[in-house]
C-alpha positions in Angstrom: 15.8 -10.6 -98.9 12.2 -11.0 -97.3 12.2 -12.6 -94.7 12.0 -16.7 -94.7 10.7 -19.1 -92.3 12.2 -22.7 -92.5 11.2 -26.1 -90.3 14.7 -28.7 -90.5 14.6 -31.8 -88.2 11.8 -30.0 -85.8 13.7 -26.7 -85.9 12.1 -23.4 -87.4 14.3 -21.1 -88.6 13.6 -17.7 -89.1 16.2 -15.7 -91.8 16.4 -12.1 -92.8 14.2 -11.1 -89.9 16.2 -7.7 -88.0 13.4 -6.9 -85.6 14.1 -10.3 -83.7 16.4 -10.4 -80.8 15.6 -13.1 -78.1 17.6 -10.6 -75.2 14.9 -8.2 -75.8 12.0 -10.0 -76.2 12.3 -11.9 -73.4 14.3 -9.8 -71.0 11.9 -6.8 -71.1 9.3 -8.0 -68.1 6.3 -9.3 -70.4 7.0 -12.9 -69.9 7.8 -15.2 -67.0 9.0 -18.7 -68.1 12.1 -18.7 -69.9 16.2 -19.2 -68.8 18.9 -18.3 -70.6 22.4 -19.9 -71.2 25.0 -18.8 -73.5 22.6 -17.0 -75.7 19.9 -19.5 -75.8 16.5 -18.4 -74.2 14.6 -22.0 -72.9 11.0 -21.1 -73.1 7.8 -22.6 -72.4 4.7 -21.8 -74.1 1.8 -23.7 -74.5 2.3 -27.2 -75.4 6.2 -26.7 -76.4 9.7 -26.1 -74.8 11.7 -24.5 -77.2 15.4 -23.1 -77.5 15.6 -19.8 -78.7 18.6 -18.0 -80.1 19.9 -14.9 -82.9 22.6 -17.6 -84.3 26.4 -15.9 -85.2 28.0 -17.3 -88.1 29.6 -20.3 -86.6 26.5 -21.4 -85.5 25.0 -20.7 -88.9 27.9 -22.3 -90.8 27.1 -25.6 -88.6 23.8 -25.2 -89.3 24.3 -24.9 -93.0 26.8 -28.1 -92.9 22.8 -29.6 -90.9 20.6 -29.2 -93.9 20.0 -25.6 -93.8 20.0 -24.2 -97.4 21.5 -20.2 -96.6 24.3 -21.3 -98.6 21.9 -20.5 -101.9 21.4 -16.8 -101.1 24.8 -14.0 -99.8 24.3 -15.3 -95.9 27.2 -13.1 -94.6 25.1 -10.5 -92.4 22.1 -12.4 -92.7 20.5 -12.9 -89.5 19.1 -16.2 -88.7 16.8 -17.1 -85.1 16.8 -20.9 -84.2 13.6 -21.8 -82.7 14.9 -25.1 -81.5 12.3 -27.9 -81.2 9.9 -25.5 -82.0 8.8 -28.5 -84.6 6.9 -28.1 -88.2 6.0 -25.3 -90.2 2.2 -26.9 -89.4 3.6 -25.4 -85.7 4.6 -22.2 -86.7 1.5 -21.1 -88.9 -1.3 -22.7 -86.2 1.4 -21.4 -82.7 4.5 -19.8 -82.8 3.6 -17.2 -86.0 0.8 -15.6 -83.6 2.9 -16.0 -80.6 5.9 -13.8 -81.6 3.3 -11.6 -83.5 5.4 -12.1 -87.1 2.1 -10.6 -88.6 3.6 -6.8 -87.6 5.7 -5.3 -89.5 8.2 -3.9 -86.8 10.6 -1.4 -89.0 7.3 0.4 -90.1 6.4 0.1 -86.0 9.4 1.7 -85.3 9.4 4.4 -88.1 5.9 5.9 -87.1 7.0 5.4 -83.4 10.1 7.3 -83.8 8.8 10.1 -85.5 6.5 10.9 -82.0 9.9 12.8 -79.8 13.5 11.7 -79.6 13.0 10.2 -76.5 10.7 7.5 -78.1 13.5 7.8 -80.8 16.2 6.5 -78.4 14.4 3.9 -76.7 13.3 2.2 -80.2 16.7 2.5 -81.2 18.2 1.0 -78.3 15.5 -2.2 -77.9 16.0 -3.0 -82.1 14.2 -6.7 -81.8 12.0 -6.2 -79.3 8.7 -7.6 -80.3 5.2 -8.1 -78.0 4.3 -11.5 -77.5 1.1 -12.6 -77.9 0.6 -15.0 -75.0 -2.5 -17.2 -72.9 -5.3 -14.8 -71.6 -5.4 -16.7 -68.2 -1.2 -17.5 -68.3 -1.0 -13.5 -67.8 -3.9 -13.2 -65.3 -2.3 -15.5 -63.1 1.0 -14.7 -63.8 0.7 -10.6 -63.3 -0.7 -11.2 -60.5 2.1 -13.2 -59.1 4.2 -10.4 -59.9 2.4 -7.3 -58.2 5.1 -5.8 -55.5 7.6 -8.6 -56.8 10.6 -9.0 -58.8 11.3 -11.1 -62.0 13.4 -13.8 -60.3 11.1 -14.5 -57.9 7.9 -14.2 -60.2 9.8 -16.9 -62.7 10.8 -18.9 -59.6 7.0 -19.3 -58.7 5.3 -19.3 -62.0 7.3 -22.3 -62.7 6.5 -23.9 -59.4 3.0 -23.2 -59.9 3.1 -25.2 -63.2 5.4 -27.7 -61.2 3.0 -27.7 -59.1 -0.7 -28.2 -61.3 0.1 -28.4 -64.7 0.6 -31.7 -67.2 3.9 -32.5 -68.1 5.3 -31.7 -71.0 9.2 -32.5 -72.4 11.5 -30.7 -74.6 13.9 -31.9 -77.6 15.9 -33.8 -74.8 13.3 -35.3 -72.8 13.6 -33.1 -69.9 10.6 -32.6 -68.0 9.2 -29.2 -68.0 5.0 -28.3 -67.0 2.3 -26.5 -69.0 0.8 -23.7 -67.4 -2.0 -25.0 -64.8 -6.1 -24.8 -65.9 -7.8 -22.2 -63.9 -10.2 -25.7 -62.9 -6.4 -26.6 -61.7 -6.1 -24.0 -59.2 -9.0 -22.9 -58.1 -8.9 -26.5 -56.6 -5.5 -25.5 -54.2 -5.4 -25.6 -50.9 -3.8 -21.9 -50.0 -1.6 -22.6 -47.3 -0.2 -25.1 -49.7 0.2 -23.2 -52.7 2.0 -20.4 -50.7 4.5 -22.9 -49.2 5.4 -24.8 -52.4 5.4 -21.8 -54.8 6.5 -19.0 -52.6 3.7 -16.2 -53.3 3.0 -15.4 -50.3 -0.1 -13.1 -49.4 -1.3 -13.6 -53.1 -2.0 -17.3 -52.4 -5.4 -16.9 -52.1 -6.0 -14.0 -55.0 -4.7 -16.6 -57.3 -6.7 -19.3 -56.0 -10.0 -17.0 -55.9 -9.8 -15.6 -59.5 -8.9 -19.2 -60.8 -12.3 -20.0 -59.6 -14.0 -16.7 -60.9 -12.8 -17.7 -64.4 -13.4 -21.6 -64.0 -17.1 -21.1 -62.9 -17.6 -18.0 -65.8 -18.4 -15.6 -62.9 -15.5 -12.9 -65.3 -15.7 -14.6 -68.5 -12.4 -14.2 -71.1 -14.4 -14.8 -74.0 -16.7 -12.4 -73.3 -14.0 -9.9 -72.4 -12.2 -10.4 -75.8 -15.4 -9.2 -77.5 -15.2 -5.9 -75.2 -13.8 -2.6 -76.0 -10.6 -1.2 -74.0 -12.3 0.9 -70.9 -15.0 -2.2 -70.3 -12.4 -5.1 -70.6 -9.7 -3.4 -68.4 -12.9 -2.8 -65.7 -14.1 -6.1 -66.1 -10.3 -7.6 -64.8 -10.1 -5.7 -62.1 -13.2 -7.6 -60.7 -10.5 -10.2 -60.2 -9.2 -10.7 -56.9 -5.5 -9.4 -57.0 -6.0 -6.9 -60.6 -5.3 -3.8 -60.2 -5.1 -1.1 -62.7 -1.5 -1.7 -63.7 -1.6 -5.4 -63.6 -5.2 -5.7 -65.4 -3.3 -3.1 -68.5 -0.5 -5.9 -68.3 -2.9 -8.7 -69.0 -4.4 -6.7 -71.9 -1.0 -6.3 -73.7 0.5 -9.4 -73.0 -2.7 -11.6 -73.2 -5.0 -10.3 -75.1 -2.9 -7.7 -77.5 -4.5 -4.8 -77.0 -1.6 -2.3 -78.0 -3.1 0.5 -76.5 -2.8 -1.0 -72.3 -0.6 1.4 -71.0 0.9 0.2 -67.9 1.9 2.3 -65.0 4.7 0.6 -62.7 7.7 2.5 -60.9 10.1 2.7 -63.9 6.9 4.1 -66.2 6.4 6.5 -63.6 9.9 8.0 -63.7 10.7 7.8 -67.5 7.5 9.9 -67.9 7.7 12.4 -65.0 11.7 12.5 -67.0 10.8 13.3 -70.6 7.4 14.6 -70.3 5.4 15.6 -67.1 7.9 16.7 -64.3 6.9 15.5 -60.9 3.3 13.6 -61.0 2.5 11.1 -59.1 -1.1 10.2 -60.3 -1.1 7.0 -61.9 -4.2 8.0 -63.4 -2.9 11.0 -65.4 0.3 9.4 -66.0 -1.4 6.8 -68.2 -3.8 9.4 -69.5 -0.9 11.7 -70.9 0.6 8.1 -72.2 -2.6 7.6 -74.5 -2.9 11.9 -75.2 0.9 11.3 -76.6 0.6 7.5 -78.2 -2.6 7.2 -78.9 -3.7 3.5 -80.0 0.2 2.2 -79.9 0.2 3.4 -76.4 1.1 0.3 -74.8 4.1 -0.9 -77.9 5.4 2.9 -77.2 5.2 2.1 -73.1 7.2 -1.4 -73.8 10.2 0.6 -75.3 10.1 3.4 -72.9 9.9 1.1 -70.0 12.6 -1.4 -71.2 15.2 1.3 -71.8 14.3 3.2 -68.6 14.9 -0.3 -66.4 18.2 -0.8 -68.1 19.4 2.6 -68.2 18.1 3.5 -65.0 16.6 6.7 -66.2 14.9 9.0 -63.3 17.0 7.0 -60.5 19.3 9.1 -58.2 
């Protein structure tokens, strides 16, 4: 069957979907503010706290029993995401459609993808689900920022103090009291000492604080860089205090899904120098063979690469 999206009681459900597993999506380093327990992936976007989960067939069978009508089509191997709380299909066309990029058709992603070198083969078949989110432009500023010379633990940890820490509260299908991700007017109105102390970032305390302000006075404006082309909208980030190279490609994938960013961090470095180049150590080439070999999916073919490298420790000794 095609694939069918379905709001019950302020839950979406999306059935038939394959390319949708929650592990993947949200486990692969491209976003920060999400926990998982017993298969359920809490996560905060925008305005919404949602519980996230590839349902077995208990789960569904309870579900059915709920109101769900998979008992009118063969359900057996059907697979079925819960976006708890996620509320009405009004939600999913205007929020959550965009922001787990259901527009793309993943299989045909995967078939042109795949057809590149077996490496790219293995690393698509491995990461079956994974899909790019499309999330805030200033979320991923901020946020991959926080996470230059850090780890994902500790980058959750303080992206969620941060919001803790500036941003309006918000509540999830049980009334618990989560935050929305902080204005730039928010920050750029921190002391520094204090933000370090309460959110734990350290020596990036005042990058965070400076480019909030850069972007709340229009001194690097997003709109404007969302009308610019690749090489001018990466340059124009890393006028930013605290974007580099690696971390303004970041902000392009993640924030402003441009599929051809192409990332360069430790685990890129060694799945390329692995299956392709040998022993370089130039950032600069490294991303430039990534874009001679991937061309305008650069980045989607990076996300694979990278995901299966991290978890299969490829290139460590």
């Amino acid at each position: 069957m095609q694939r069918k999206v379905l709001s019950i009681n302020k839950d979406i459900y999306i059935i038939g979907e394959e390319d949708f597993d929650p592990k993947h999506i949200f486990e692969n380093g491209q976003a920060f503010r999400w926990e998982e327990n017993q298969g359920e992936y809490t996560v905060v976007a925008n305005k919404y706290v949602i519980g996230v989960k590839k349902l077995n067939q208990e789960e569904i069978q309870k579900a059915i029993k709920g109101g769900l009508p998979l008992d009118l089509w063969n359900h057996e191997d059907l697979p079925v995401v819960r976006l708890r709380g996620a509320g009405t299909m009004e939600d999913y066309d205007t929020f959550w459609r965009h922001y787990f990029d259901m527009d793309r058709d993943y299989q045909a992603l995967r078939k042109e993808l795949s057809d590149i070198d077996d490496y790219l083969k293995a690393s698509m078949d491995f990461a079956t689900g994974l899909r790019i989110l499309k999330q805030d432009f200033f979320e991923m500023i901020i946020s991959f920022i926080i996470s230059a010379n850090n780890n994902i633990t500790r980058i959750k940890k303080s992206v969620a103090k941060l919001s803790e820490m500036c941003g309006e509260k918000i509540y999830d299908a049980d009334s618990n009291v989560y935050y929305k991700f902080p204005t730039p007017e928010a920050i750029a109105e921190l002391d520094t000492e204090e933000l370090a102390r309460f959110t734990g970032v350290g020596y990036r305390a005042p990058y965070l604080i400076k480019t909030a302000q850069m972007i709340a006075n229009k001194e690097v404006d997003l709109d404007d860089i969302r009308q610019m082309h690749y090489e001018q909208a990466h340059r124009e980030l890393t006028l930013l205090s605290g974007v580099g190279p690696k971390v303004a490609d970041c902000i392009l994938i993640f924030g402003d899904s441009r599929d051809m960013a192409f990332p360069v961090d430790t685990w890129v470095i060694k799945v390329m120098n692995k299956y392709y180049l040998g022993e370089e150590k130039n950032n600069k080439k490294i991303k430039a063979e990534g874009l001679k070999r991937f061309g305008d999916k650069a980045g989607l073919a990076q996300q694979y690469l990278f995901y299966h490298a991290r978890i299969h420790k490829v290139g460590s000794r």
